[in-house]
C-alpha positions as a printed NumPy array, in Angstrom:
array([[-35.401,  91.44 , 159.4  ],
       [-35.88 ,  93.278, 155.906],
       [-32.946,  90.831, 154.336],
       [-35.277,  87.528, 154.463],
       [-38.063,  87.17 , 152.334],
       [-41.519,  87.961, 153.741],
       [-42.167,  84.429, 152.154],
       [-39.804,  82.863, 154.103],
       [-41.522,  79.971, 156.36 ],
       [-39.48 ,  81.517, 159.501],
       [-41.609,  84.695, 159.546],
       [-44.511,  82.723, 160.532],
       [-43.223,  80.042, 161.873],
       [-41.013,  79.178, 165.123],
       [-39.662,  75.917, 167.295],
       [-40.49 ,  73.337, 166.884],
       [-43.187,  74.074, 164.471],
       [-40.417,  75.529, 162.046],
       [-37.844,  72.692, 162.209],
       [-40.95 ,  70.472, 161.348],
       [-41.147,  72.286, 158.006],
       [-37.432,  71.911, 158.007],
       [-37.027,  68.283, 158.717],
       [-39.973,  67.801, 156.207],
       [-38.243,  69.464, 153.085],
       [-34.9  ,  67.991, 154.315],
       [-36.83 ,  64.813, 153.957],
       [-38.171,  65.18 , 150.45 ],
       [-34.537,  64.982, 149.807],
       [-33.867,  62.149, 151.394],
       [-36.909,  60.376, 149.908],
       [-35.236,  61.145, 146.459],
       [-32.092,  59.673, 147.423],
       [-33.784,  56.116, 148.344],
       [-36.454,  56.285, 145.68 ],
       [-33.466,  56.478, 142.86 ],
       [-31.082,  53.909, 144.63 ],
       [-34.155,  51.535, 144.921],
       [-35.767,  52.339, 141.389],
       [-33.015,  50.735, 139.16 ],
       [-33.9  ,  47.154, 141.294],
       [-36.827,  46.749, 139.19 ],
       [-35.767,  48.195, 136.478],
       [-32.618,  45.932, 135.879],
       [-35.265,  42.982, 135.395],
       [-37.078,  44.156, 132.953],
       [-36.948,  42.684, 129.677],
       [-37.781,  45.721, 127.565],
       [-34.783,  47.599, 129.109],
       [-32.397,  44.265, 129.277],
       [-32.761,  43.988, 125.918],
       [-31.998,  47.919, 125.082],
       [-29.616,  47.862, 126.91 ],
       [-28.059,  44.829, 125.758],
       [-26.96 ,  42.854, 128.708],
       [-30.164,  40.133, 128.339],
       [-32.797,  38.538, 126.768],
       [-36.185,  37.795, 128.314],
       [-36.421,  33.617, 128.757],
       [-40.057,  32.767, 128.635],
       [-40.098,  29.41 , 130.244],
       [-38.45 ,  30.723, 133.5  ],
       [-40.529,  33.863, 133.027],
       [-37.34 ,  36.55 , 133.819],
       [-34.075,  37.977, 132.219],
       [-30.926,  36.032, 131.067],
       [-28.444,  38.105, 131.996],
       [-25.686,  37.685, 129.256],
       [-23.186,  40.626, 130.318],
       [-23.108,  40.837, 133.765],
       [-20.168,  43.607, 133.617],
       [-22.385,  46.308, 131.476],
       [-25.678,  45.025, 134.16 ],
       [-23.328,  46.458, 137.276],
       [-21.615,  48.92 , 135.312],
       [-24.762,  50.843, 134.46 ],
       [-25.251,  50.403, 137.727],
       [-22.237,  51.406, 139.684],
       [-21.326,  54.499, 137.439],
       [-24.175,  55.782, 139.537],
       [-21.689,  56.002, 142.926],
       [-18.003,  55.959, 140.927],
       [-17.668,  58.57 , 139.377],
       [-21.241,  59.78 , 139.905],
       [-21.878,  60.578, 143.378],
       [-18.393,  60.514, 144.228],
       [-17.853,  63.843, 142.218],
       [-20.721,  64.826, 143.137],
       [-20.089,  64.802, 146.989],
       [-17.041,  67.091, 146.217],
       [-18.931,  69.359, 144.01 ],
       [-22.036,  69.939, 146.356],
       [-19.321,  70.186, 149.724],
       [-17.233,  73.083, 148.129],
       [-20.869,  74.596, 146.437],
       [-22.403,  74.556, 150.033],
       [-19.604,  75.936, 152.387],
       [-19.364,  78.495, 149.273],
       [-22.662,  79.758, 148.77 ],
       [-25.012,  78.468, 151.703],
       [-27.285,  75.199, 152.303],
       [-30.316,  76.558, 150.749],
       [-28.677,  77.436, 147.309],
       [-27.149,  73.958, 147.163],
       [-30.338,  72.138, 147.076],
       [-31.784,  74.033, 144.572],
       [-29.242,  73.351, 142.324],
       [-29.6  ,  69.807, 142.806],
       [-32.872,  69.123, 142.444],
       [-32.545,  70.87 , 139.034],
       [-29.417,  68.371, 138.606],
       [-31.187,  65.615, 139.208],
       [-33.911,  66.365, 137.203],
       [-32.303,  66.843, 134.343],
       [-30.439,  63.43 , 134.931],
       [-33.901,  61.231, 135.806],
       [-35.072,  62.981, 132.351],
       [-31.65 ,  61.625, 130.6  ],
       [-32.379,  58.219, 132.357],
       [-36.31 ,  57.812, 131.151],
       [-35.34 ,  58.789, 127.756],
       [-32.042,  56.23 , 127.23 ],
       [-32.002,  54.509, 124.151],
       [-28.886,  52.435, 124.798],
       [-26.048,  51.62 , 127.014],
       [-23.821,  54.287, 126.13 ],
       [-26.995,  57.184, 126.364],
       [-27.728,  55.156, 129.968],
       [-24.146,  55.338, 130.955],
       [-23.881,  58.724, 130.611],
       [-27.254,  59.488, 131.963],
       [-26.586,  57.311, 134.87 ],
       [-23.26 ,  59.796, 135.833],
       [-25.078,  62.711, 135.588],
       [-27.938,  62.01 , 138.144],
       [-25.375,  60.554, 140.118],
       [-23.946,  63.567, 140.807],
       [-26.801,  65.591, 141.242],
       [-27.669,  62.681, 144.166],
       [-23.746,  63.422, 145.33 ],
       [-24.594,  67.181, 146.15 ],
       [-27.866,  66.512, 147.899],
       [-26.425,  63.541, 149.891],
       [-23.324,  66.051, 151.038],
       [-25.678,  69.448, 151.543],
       [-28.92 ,  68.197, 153.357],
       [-27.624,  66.53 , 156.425],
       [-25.489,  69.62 , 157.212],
       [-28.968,  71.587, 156.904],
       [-31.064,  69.407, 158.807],
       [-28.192,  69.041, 161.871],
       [-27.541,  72.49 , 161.741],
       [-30.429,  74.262, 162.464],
       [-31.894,  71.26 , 164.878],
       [-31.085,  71.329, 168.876],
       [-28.095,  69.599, 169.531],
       [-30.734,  67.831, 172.424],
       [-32.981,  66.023, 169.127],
       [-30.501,  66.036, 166.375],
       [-30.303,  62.451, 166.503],
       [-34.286,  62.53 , 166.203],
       [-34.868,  64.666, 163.708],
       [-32.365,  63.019, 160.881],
       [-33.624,  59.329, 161.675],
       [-36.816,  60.365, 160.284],
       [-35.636,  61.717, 157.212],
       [-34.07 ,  58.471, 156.537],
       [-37.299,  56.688, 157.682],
       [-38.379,  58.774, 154.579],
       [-35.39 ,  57.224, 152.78 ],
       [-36.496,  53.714, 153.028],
       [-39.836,  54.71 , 152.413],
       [-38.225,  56.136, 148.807],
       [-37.007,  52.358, 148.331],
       [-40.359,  50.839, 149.066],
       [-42.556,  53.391, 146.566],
       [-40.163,  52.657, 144.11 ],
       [-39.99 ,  48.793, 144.849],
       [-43.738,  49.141, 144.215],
       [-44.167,  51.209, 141.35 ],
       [-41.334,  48.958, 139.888],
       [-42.85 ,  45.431, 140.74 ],
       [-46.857,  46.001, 140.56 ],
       [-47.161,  47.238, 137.123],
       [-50.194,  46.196, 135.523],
       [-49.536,  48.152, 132.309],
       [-50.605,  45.312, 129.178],
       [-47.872,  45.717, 127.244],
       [-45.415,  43.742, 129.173],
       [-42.718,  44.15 , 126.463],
       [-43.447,  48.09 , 126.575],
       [-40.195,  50.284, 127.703],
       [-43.462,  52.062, 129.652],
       [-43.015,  49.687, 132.541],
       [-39.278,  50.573, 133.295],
       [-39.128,  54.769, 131.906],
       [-42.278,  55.45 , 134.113],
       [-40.841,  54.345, 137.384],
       [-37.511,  56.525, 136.808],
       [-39.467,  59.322, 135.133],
       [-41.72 ,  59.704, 138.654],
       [-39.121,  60.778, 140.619],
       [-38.802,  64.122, 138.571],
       [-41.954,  65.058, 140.674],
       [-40.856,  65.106, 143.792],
       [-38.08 ,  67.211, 142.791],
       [-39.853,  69.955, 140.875],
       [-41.34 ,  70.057, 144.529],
       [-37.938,  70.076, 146.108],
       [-36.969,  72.919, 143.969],
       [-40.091,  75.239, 144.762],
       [-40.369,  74.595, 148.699],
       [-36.953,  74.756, 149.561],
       [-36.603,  78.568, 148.859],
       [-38.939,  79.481, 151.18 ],
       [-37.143,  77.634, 153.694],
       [-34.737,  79.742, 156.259],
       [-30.831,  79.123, 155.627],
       [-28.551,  77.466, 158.034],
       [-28.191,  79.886, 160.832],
       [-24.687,  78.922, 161.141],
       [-23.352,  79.366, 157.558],
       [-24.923,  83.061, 158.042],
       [-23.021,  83.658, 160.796],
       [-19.85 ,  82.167, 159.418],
       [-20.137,  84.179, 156.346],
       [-20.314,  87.516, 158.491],
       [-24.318,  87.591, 158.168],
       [-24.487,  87.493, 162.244],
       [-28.075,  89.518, 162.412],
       [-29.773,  87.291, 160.057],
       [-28.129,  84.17 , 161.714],
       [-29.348,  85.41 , 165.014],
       [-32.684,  85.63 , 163.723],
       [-32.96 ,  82.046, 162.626],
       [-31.71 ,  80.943, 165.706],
       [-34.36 ,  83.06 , 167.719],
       [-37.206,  81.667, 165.7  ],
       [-35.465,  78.056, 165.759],
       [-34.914,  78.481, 169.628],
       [-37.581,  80.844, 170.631],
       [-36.456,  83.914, 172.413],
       [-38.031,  83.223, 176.041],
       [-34.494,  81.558, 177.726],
       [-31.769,  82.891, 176.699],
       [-30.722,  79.757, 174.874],
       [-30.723,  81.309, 171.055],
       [-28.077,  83.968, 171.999],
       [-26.091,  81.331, 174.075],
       [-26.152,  79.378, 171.09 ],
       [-25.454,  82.349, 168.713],
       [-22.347,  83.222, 170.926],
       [-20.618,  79.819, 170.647],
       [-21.137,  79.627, 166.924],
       [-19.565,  82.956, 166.92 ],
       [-16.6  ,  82.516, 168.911],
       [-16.442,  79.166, 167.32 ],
       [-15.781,  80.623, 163.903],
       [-13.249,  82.934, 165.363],
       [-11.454,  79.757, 166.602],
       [-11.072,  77.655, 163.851],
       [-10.011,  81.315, 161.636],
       [ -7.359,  80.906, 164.329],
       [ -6.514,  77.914, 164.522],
       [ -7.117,  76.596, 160.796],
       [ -5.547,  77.991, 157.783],
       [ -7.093,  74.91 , 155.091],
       [ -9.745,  75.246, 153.015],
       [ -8.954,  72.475, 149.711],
       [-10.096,  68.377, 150.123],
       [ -6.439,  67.813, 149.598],
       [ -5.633,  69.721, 153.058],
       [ -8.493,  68.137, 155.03 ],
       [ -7.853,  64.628, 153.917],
       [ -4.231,  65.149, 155.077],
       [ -5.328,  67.597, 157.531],
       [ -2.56 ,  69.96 , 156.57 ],
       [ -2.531,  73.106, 158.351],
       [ -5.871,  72.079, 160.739],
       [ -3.81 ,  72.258, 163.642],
       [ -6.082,  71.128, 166.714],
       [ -9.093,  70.634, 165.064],
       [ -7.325,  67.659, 163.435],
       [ -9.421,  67.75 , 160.496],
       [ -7.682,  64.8  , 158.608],
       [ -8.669,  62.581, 161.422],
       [-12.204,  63.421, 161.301],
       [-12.159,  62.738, 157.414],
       [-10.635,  59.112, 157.923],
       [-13.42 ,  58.686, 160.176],
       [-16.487,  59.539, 158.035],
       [-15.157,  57.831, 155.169],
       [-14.348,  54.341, 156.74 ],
       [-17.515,  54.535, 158.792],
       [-19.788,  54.741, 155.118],
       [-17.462,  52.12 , 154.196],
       [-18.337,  49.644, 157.106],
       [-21.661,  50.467, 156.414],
       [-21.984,  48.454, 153.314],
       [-19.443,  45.703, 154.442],
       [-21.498,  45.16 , 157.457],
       [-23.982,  42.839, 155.105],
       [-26.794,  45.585, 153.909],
       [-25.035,  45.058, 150.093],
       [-24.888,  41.437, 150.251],
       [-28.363,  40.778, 151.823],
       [-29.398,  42.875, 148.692],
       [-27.842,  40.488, 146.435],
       [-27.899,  37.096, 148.235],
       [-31.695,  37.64 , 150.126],
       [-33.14 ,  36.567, 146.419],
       [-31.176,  33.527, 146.563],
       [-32.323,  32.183, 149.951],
       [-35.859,  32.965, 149.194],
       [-35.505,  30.554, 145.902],
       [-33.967,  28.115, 147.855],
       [-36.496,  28.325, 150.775],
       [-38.722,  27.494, 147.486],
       [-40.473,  30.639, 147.205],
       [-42.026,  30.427, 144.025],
       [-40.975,  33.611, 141.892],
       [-44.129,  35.437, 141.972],
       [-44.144,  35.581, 145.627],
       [-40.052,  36.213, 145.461],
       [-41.376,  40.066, 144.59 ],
       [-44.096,  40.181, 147.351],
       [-41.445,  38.698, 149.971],
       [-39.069,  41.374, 148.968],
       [-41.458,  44.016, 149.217],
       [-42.656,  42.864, 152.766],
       [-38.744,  42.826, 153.875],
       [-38.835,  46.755, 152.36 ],
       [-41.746,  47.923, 154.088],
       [-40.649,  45.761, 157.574],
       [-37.069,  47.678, 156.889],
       [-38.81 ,  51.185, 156.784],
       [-41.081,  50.482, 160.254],
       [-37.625,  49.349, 161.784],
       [-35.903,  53.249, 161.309],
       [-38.658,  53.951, 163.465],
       [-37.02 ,  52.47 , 166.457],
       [-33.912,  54.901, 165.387],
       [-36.306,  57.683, 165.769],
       [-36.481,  57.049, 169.788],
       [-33.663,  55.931, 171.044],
       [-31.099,  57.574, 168.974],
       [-30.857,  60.637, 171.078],
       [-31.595,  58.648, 174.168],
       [-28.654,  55.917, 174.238],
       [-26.184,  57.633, 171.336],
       [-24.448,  57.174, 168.31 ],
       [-22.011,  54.527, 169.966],
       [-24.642,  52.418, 171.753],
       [-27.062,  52.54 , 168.83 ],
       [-23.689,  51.388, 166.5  ],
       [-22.878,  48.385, 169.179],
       [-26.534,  46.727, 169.536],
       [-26.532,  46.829, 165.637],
       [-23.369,  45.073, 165.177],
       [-24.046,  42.319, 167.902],
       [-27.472,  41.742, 166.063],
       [-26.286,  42.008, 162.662],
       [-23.684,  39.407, 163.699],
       [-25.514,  37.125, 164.669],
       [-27.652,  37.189, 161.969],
       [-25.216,  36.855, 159.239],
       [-24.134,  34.05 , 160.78 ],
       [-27.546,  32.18 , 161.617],
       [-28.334,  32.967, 157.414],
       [-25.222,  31.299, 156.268],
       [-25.81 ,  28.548, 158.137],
       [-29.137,  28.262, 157.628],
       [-28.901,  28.636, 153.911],
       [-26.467,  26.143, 153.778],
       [-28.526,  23.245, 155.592],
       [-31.541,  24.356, 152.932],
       [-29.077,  23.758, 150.04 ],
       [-27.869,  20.261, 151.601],
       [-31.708,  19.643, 152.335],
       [-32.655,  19.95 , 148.401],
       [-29.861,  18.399, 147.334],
       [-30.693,  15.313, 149.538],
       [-34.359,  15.536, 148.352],
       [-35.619,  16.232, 151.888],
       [-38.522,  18.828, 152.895],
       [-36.452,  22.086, 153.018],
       [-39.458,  24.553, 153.85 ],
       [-39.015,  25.103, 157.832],
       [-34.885,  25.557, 157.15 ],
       [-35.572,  27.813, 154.325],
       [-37.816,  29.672, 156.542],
       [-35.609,  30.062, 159.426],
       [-33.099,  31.497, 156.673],
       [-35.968,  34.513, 155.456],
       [-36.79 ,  35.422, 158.692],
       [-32.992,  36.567, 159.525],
       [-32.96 ,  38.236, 156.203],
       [-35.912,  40.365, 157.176],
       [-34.283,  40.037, 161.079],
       [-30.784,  41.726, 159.867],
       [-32.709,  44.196, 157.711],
       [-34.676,  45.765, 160.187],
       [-31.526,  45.85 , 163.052],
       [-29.767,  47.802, 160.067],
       [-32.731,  50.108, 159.992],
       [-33.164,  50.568, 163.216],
       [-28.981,  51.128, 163.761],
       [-26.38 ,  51.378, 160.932],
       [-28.287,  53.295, 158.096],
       [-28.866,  56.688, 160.057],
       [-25.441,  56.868, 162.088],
       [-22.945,  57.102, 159.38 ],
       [-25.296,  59.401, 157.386],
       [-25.595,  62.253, 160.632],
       [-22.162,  61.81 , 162.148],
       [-19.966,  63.626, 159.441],
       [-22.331,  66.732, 159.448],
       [-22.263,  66.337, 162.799],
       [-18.316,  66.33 , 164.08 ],
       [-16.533,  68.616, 161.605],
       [-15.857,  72.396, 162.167],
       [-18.251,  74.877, 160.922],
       [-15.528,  76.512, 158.08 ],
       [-15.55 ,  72.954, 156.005],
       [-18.948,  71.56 , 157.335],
       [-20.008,  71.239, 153.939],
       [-16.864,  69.629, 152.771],
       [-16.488,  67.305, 155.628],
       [-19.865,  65.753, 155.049],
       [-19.101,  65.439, 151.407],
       [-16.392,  62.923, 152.609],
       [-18.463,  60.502, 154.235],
       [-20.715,  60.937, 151.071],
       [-17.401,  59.678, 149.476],
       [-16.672,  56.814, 151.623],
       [-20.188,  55.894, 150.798],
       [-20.202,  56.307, 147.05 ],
       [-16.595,  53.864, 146.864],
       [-18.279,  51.046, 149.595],
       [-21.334,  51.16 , 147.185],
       [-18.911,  50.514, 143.82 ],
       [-16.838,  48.553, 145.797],
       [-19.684,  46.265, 146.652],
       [-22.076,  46.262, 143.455],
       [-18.622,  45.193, 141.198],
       [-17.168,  42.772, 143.833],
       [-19.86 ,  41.043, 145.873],
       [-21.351,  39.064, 142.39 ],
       [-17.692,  37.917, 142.221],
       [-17.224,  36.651, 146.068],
       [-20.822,  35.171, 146.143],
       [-19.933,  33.047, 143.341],
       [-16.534,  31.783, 144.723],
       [-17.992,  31.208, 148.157],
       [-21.838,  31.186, 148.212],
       [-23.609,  31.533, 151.194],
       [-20.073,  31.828, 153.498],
       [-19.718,  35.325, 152.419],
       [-22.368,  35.792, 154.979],
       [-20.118,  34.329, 157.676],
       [-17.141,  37.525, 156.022],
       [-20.065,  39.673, 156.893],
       [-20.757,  38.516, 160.3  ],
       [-16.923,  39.195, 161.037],
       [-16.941,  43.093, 160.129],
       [-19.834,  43.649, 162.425],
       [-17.482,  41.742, 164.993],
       [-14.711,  44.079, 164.416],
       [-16.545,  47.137, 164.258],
       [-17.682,  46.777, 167.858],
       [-13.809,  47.294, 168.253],
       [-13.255,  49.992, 165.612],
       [-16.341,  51.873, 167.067],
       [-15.666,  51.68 , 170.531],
       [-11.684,  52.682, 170.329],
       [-12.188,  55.665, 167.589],
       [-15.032,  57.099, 167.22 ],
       [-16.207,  59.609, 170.268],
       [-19.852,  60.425, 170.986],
       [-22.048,  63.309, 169.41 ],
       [-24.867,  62.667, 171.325],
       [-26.269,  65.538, 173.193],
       [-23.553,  67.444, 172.13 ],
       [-23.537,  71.05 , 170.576],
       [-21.969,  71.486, 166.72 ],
       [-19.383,  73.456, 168.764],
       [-18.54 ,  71.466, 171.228],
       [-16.928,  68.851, 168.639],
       [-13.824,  70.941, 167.768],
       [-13.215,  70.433, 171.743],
       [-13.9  ,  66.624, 171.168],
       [-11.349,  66.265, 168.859],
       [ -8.291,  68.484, 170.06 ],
       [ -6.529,  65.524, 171.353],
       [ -3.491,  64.613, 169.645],
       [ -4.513,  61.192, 170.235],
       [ -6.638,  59.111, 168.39 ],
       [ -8.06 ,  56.818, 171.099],
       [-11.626,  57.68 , 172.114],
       [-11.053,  57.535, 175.663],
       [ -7.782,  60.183, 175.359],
       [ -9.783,  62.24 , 173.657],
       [-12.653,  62.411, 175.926],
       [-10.299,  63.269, 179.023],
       [ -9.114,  66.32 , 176.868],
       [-12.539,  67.152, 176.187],
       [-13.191,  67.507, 179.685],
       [-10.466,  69.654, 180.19 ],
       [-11.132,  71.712, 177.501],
       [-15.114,  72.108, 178.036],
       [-14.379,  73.735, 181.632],
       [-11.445,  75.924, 180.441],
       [-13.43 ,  77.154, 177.079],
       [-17.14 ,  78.096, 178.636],
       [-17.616,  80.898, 175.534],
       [-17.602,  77.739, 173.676],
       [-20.103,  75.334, 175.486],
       [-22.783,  77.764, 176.421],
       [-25.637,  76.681, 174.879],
       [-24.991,  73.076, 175.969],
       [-25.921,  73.929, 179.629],
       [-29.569,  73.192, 178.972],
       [-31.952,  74.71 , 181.808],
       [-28.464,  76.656, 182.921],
       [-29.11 ,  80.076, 180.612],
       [-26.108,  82.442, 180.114],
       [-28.675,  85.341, 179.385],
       [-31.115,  86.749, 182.16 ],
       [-34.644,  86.326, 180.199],
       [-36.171,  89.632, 182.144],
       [-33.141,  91.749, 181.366],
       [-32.051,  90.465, 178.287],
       [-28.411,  90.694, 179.36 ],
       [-25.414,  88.238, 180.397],
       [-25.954,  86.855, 183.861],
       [-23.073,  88.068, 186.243],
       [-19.653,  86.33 , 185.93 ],
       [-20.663,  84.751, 182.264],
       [-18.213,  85.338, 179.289],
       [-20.657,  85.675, 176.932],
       [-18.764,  86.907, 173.345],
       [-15.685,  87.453, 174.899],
       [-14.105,  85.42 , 172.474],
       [-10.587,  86.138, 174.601],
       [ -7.771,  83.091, 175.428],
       [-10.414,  80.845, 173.665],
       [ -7.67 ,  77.521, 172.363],
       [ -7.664,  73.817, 171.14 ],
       [ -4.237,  73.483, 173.571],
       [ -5.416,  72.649, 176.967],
       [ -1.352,  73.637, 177.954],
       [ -2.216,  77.072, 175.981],
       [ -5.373,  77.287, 178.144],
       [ -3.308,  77.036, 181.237],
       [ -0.853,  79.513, 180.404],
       [ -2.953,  82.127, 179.002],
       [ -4.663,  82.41 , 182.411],
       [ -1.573,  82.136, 184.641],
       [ -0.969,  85.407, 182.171],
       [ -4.038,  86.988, 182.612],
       [ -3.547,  86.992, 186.248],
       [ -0.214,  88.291, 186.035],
       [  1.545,  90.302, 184.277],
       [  3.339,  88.777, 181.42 ],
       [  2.34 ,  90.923, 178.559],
       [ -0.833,  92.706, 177.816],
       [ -3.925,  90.59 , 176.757],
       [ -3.643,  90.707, 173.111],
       [ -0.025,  89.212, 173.262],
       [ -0.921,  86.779, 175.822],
       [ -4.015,  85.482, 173.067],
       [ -1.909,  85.401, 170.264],
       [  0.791,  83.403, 172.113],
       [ -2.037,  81.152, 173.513],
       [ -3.279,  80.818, 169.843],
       [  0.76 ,  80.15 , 168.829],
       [  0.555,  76.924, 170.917],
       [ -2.761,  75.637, 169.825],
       [ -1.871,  75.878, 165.881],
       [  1.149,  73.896, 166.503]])
């Protein structure tokens, strides 16, 4: 294949050895993405940078910052997600459906570098504002370009796997910068050293990023979609291996795929797909409303408050300050073991079943803290002993940490690359990136507000939305597990929104479409392996009668066994039906 570079990792690489080298770049990424949401922790209590940025003074006696503005604090902060990685998100979707996966990232990383080299540099509120924007967005277009990568060159059979760890390398972003932030023994403690360094360091890593992710192969699917089909079958042969059959089976459903939705879907703009005008049966506005309420829940399930209010019950459990910081950095490094549970059971039980255990547990821990917290702050105000309470009240912190770890971070982050159609993949993912930039504003403005108006019961708020999302979860949003890329236009045909409506058309539609579902019949190979060729009575790249309509579906082969019309009419009446 004289079009790919004889650099390229996929000319000496294959399998599973190649999405290794994959999933380890696409993890680099990731670590990026947690190392610059965690760094600005540390750096927020720093007196050097409270006071140049003008929101605090350093107060000796208590040994940590006054905070005297707490709107510039969390604006400096939250400029990050609104308008940062909000625009961002759009900018990287439209980028990456326009000019592939691997392009995207590059342009990134060089984003974000020039933003963390804004950031170190600041020399006041207005400079850090601005910075602050900037590296957003650069964060915005990696967040809405490298889970469509990583899902769309793994096996719909470990997708689940394969994106946990990357965000097992998210948290372990948090932690490094959690340390670098907290453990500084530079002697200056009033030196702006303490709080530039730690943003400064993540500029390695992506100088890294930028190198090593040219040498990586492009999503196999964007070639194909963009009429590259030989170079897209190559990546698939060296991502599949070429013994079973299962790379061409593969290659033919993202190919007829593409036809289908160039069929079927005449949008392109976020204003179509949020509305989903002119998606017909893929019912892209649907999928949209999905993604961006599910990064939503993510942050009202508790993982923003515990952030603010975990602090609080460790001072009232009467951890000294000092060991505040160590406690912290315990509950970040118990949090980043936790994804590791993710890592095995996410393709064995599902997205829906990994979603449900996290909510019941998360529940109940929201509700044990706040009640908990609250008998510590009667305790201490009584004068009593308040050490075992306080206790009981840190260990579900670190408990509801390390259930979201193990459930709610990874879901919402693979599910939007995983269920929209391969023409706006890029897009659609940018829309949960969305829904996740506005939860995190949301949150880091509001939150401060609600604490302080009803303390430790805005853990009991939290405990509620897990309740309901057991609901939400189970009624809307179908499974991806074990399910091909492909497959999900079939999932969401149904007119209906209910989960179980649409999984009865699903079924319909899976037997009547089998150019579309090929490559899920694992062990069940389309292709003889000796000859090379389709096995007898398989439709491999037909492409003919394939529809969203299961009524169109019907129809079209009543016609084809009649003799209503030659073939080509009967398809573009079956297509008619299916658009409407």
């Amino acid at each position: 294949m004289e079009s790919i570079s004889k650099f390229n990792v996929a000319r000496r690489l294959e399998k599973r050895s190649l999405l290794i080298a994959i999933n380890a770049v696409a993890g680099l990424s990731i670590f990026f993405f947690g190392y610059d949401q965690g760094v600005m922790g540390g750096v927020n209590n720093d007196r050097n940078y409270a006071t140049t940025m003008g929101f605090g003074h350093w107060d000796e006696p208590s040994q940590q910052v006054v905070v005297s503005k707490t709107l510039l604090q969390g604006g400096i902060v939250a400029v990050y997600y609104l308008p940062g990685t909000l625009f961002g998100a759009f900018l990287g979707g439209w980028f990456g459906d326009r000019y592939g996966r691997i392009a995207t990232i590059a342009v990134a990383s060089l984003w974000a570098i020039v933003g963390a080299t804004l950031q170190c540099s600041a020399q006041n509120a207005k400079w850090m504002f601005c910075a602050r924007v900037f590296n957003g967005i650069g964060t915005g277009i990696l967040n809405a370009i490298t889970p469509v990568w990583a899902t769309e060159t793994a096996s719909h059979t470990s997708r689940g796997q394969f994106v946990s760890i990357e965000f097992t390398l998210n948290i372990f972003g948090v932690v490094a910068a959690y340390w670098i932030d907290g453990t500084s023994f530079y002697g200056q403690k009033n030196s702006s050293f303490i709080w530039r360094f730690p943003i400064a360091f993540q500029i390695v890593p992506l100088i890294f990023l930028f190198f090593i992710v040219w040498l990586m192969p492009e999503s196999p699917r964007w070639l194909i979609k963009v009429g590259r089909e030989a170079e897209g079958r190559y990546i698939l042969g060296r991502l599949r291996g070429e013994g079973d059959g299962l790379a061409e089976a593969e290659f033919q459903d993202v190919r007829n795929s593409v036809e289908l939705e160039h069929k079927t879907s005449k949008q392109s703009s976020y204003f179509s797909m949020f509305f989903g005008w002119g998606s017909g049966k893929l019912h892209t506005g649907r999928r949209v409303q999905l993604v961006v309420w599910l990064q939503i829940l993510q942050e009202w399930i508790g993982i923003a408050g515990i952030t603010i209010y975990g602090p609080t019950i460790f001072k009232i459990a009467g951890i000294s300050p000092k060991d505040r910081q160590w406690v912290s950095g315990l509950n970040d490094i118990t949090y980043m073991f936790a994804t590791l549970i993710c890592v095995f059971t996410l393709d064995r039980i599902g997205r829906r079943w990994t979603l449900y255990w996290g909510s019941v547990g998360q529940g109940i821990c929201m509700f044990a803290a706040g009640g908990l917290a609250r008998a510590t702050i009667n305790k201490v105000n009584a004068g009593e002993d308040a050490t075992h309470v306080g206790g009981a009240a840190t260990f579900f912190v670190f408990l509801f940490t390390a259930i979201f770890g193990a459930t709610w971070l990874t879901v919402p982050w693979l599910y939007p690359a995983e269920i929209f159609p391969l023409e706006v993949r890029a897009r659609g993912n940018a829309w949960g990136v969305v829904g996740w930039s506005i939860g995190n504003g949301w949150t880091v403005l509001l939150l401060p507000t609600i604490f302080a108006a009803l303390d430790e019961k805005t853990l009991y708020l939290f405990g509620a939305v897990n309740i309901a999302t057991i609901v939400i979860v189970w009624a809307l949003y179908p499974e991806t597990n074990q399910r091909t890329l492909e497959e999900m236009n079939l999932v969401f045909a149904s007119d209906s929104i209910w989960n179980w409506e649409a999984e009865k058309n699903f079924a319909i539609l899976k037997e009547q479409n089998p150019e579309l579902v090929q490559a899920a019949g694992r062990g069940n190979s389309v292709i003889d392996p000796e000859t090379g060729m389709p096995r007898q009575g398989s439709k491999v790249g037909t492409g003919r009668g394939l529809s969203l309509d299961a009524k169109a579906l019907e129809q079209y082969h009543e016609n084809s066994n009649g003799s209503h019309g030659s073939e080509d009419e009967v398809e573009k009446h079956a297509t008619t039906l299916a658009t409407k």
